[in-house]
KEFILUM-457231 format. One record per atom (N, C-alpha, C): x, y, z. Coordinates in steps of 0.001 Angstrom, whole numbers, plus 524288, in hexadecimal, padded with zeros to 5 digits. Each point is the difference from the previous one (the first is absolute). Example, Ala and Ser with C-alpha at 12.3 -4.5 7.8 and 13.67 -1.06 7.14 Angstrom:
<domis>
833867E9C681E78/7FC86804A680000/80384804B080000/7FEA28041A7FD30/80334804A68003C/7FCFE80442802DA/
</domis>
This chain:
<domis>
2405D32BE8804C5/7FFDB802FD804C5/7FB79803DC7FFAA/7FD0A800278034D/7FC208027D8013B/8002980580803ED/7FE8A804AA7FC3E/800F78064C80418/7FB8B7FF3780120/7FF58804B580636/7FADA802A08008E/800588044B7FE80/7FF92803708009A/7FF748068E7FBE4/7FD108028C805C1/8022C803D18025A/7FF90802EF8021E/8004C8052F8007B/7FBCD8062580094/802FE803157FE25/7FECF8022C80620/805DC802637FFC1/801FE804AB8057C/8010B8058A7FEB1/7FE85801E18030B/801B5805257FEA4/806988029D8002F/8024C7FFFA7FDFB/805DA802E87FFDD/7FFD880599800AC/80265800A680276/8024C806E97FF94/803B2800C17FE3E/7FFA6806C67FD8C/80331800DC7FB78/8055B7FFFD802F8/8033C7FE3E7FBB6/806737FFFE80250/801E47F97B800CC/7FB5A7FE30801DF/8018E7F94A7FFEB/8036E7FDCA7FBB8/803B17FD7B800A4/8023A7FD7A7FBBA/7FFF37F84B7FE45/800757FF7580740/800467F96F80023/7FB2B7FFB78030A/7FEC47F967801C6/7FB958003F803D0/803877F96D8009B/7FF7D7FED880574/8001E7FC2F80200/7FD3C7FC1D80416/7FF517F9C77FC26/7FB447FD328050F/8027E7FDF08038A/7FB0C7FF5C802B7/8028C7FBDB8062B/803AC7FD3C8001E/7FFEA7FC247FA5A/804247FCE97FE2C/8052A8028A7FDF9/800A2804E87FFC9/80463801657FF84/8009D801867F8EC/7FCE47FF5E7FEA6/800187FF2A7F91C/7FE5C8071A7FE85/803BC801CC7FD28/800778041A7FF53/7FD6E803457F8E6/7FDB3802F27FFD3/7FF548003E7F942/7FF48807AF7FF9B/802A6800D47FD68/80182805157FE05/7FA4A801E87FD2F/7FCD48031C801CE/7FC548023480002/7FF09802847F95F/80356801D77FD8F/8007F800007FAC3/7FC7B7FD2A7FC37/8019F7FAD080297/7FF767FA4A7FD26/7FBE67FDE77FF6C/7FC43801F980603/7FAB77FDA7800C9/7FA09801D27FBF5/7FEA87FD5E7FF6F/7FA89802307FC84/7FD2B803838033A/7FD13803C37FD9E/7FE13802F3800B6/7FA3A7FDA88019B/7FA868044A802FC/7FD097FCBE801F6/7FB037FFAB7F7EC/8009B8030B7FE9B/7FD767FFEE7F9E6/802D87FC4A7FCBF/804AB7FD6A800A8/801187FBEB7FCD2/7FEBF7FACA80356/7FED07FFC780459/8008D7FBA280269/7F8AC7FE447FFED/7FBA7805977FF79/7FC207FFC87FFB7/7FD0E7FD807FA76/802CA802457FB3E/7FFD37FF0A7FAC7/801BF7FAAE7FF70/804787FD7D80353/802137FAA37FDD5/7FB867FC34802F6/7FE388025580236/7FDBC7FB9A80628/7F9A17FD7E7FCCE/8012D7F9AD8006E/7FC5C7FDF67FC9C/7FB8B7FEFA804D6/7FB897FF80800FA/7FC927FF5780593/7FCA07F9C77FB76/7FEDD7FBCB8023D/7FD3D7FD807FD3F/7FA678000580487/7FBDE8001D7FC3A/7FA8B8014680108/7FDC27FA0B80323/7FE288011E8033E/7FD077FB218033B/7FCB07FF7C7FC4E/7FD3B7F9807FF90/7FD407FD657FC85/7FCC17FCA08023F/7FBA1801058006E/7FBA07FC61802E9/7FBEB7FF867FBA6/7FF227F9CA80188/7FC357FEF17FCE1/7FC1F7FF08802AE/7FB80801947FAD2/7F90B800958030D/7FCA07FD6C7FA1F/7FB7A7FCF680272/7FC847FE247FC96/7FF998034C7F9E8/7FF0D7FF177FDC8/80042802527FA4E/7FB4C8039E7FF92/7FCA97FF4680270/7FA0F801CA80159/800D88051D801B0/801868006B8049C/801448039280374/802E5806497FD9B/8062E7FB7B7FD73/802D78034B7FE11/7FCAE804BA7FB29/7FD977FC437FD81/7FD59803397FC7F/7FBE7802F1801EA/7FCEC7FEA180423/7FD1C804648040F/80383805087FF75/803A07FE2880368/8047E80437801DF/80202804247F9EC/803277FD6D7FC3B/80038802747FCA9/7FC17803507FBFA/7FBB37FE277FF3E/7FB67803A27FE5F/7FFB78057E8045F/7FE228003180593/800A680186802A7/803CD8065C7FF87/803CE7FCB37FEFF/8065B802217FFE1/7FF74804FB7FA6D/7FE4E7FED27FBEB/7FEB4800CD7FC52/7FC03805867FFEC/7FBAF7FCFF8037C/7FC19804297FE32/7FF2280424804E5/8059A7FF13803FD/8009880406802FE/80265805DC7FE8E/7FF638035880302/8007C8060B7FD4B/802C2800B9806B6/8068E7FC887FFA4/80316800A58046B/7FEFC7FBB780418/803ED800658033A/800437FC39803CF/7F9998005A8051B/7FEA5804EB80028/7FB918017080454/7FB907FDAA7FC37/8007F8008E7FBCC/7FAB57FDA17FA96/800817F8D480071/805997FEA5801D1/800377FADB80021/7FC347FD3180439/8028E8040B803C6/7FC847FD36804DB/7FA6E80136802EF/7FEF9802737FB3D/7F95F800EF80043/7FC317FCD87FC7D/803B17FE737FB6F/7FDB17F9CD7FB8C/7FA52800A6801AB/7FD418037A7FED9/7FA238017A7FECA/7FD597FBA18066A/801428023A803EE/7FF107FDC78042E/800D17FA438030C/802D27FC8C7FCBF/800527FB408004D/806F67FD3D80191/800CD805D8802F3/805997FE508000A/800017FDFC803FD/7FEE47FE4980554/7FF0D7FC8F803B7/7FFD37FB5E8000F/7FC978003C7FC5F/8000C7FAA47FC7A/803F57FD597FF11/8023F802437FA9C/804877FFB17FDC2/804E37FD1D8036F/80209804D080426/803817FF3180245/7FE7C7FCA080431/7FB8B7FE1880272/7FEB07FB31801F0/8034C7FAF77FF06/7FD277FE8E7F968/802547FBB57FC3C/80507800877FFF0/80394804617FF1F/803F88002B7FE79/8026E7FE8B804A8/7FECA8018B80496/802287FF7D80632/801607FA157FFDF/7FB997FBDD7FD8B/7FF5A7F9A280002/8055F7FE847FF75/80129801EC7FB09/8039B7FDC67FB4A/805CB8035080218/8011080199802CA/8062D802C380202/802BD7FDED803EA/804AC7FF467FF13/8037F7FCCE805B5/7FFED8042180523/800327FD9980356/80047802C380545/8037C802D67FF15/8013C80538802D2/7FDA58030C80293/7FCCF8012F7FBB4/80049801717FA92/7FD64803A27FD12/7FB5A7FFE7800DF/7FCDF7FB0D800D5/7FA347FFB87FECF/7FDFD803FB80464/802A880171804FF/7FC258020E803A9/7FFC88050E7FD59/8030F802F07FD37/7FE4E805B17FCCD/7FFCA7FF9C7FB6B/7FC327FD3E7FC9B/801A5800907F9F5/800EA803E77FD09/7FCD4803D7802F6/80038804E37FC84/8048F8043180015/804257FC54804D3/8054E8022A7FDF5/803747FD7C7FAEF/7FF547FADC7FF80/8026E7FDDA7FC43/7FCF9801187FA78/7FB547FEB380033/7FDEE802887FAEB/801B9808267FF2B/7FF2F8028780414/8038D803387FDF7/80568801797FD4C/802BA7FA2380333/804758007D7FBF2/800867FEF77FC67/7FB0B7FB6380075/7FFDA7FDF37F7A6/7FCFA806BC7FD4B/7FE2F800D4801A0/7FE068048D7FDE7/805148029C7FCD6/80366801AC804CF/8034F802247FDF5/803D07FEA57FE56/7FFAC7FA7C7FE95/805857FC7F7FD0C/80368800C380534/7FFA27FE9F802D2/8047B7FE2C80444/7FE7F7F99E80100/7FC337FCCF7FEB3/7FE947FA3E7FFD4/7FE887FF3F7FB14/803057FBCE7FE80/7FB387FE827FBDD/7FBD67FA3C8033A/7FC967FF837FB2D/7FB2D7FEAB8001E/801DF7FB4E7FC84/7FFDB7FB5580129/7FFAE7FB217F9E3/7FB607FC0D8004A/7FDB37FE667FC35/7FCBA7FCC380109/800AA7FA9A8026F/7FEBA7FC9E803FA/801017FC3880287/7FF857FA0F7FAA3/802A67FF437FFE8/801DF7F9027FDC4/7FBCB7FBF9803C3/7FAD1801397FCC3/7FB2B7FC8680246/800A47FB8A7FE06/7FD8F7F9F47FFF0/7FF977FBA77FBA9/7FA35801797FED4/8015D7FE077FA5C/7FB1A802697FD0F/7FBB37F88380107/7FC8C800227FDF7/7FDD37FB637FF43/7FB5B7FFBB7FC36/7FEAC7FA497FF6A/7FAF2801DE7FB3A/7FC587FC228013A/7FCBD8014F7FEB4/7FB517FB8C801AD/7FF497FCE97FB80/8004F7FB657FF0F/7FF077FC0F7FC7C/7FB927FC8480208/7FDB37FED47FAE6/7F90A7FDCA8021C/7FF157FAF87F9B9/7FE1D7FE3580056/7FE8E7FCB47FC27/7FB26801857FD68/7FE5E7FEE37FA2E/7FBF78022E7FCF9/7FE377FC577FC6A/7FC727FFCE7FCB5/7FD3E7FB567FDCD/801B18033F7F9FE/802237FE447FDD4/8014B8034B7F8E0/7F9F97FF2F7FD9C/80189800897FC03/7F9528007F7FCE5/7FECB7F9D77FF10/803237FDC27FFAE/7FE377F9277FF5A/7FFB67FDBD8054C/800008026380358/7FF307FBAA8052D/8057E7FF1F80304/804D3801127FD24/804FC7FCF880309/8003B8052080386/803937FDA2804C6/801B0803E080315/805EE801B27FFD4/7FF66805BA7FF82/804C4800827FDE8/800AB806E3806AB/805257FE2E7FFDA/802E0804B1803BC/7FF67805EC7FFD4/7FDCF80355803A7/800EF807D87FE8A/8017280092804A2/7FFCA8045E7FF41/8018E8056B804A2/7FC39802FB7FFA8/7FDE0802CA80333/7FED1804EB80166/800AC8037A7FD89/7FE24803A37FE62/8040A803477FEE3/7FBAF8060C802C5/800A9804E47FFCB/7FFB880359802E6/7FF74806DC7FB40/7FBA2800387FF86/7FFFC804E07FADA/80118805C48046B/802DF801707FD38/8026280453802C6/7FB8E805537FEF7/7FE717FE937FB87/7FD3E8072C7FEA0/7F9937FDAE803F6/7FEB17FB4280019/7FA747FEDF80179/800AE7FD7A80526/804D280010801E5/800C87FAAF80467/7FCE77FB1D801B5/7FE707FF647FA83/7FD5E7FA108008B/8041F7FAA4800A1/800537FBF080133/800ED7FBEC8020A/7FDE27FC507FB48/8031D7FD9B7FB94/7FF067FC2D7FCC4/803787FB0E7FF03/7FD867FA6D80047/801CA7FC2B7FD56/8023E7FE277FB85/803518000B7FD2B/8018C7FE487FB70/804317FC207FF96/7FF397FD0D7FC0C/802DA7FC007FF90/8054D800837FD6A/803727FE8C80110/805C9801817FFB2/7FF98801507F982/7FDA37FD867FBD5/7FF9C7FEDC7FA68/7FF46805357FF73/7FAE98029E801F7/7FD44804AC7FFAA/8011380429802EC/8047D8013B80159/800E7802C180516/7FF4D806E17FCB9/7FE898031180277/7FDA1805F87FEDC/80664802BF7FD53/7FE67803877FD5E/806E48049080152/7FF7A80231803F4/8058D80074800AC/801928012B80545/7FF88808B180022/7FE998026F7FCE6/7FF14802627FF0F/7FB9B80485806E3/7FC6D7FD4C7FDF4/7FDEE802AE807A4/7FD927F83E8028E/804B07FD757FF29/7FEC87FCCC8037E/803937FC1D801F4/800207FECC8040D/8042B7FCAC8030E/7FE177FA9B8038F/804287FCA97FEFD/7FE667FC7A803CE/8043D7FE528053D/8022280370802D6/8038D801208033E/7FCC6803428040D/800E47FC828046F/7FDE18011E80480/8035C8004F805A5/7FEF780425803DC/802AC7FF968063E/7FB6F7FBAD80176/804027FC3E80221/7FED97FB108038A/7FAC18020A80240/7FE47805038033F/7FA0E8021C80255/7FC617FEEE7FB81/8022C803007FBCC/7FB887FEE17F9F5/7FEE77FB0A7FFAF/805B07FDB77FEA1/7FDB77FB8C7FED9/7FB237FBED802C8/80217800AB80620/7FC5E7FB6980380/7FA96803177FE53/7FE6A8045080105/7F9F3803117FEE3/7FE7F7FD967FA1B/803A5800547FE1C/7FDA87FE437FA14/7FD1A7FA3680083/8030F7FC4D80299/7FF627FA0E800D1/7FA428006E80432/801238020D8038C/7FBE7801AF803B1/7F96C800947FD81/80110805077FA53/7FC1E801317FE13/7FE9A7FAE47FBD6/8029E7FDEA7FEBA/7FED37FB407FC8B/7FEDA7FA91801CB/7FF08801068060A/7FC787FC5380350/8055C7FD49801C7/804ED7FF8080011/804517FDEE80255/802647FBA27FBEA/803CB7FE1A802CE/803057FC157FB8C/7FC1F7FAB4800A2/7FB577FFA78018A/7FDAF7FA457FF86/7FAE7803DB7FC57/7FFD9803EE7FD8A/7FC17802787FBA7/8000E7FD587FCC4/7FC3C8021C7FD32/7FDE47FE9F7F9EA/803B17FE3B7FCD5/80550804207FFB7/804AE7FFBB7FB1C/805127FF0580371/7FE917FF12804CC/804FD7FFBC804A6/8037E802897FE31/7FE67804A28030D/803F0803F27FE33/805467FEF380503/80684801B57FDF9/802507FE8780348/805EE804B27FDB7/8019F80264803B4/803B2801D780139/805E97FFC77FDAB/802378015B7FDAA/806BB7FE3C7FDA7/803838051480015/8031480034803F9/803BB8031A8003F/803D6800437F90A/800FE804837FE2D/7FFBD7FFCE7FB5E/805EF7FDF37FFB5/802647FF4E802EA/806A27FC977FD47/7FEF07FC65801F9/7FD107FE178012C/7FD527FA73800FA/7FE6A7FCE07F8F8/800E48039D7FDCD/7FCEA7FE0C7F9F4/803D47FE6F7FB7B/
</domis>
């Protein structure tokens, strides 16, 4: 059975209170409005936004000095809440900068969106001539874009070969398309 929790004001001397329905409860008995505030669990709305973004937002969040420091983000908050406007269910998107205020203030959270990752796989000539299978892979400290063959693959250390579906096609794009040199080609990664 499910209550709603309502608080009314009583005046002193009250003892019972009775509803429409006739259901009667001795005023004694009832919780007070500080226990009913303390028990009362609220669960936080949860929207998810590009992983990109979020981390925009949270740096942001970070290196603000208050909520008025948030929404000044060294002039680029227009910006900001533009993108963020993209990525929000109706109504929210037409004011973002009310809902990001509430993530501000922990009344929303923020989670990163459940993208499919993908990887670009391309074919390569080994040192004897055979052709053998790589990936891409992507140096994080230099953001260079390299080939390696699955045998030889880099540490994963500042480098990855996990890509958003946009990366990936630009990557294929920049490697002259899937009829290129090493035909480079696309694989959603639970595809593997």
């Amino acid at each position: 059975m499910e209550f709603e929790f309502k608080i009314i004001a009583v005046e002193k001397g009250t003892h019972s209170l009775t509803s429409e329905k006739g259901d009667k409860w001795d005023v004694d008995t009832l919780p007070d409005v500080q226990t009913v505030s303390e028990n009362a669990t609220v669960e936080k709305r949860v929207i998810e936004l590009p992983a990109d973004l979020l981390e925009k937002l949270t740096v942001e969040k970070e290196n603000a000095s208050g909520l008025l420091g948030f929404f000044d983000m060294d002039g680029h908050s227009a910006e900001i809440m533009n993108w963020l406007g993209e990525f929000l269910p109706k109504p929210d998107n037409l004011e973002p900068e009310n809902i990001a205020a509430d993530w501000y203030l922990d009344h929303v959270e923020f989670v990163p969106k459940k993208e499919p990752k993908f990887e670009v796989e391309v074919d390569l000539h080994d040192t004897s001539g055979n052709w053998q299978q790589g990936h891409i892979w992507q140096n994080d400290k230099h953001g260079e874009f390299t080939p390696y063959m699955d045998i030889d693959e880099p540490p994963t250390y500042y480098n990855h070969k996990e890509f958003t579906e946009q990366e990936a096609d630009e990557i294929i794009e920049k490697l002259g398309g899937e009829d290129g040199l090493i035909h480079p080609r696309k694989l959603e990664v639970n595809e593997r």
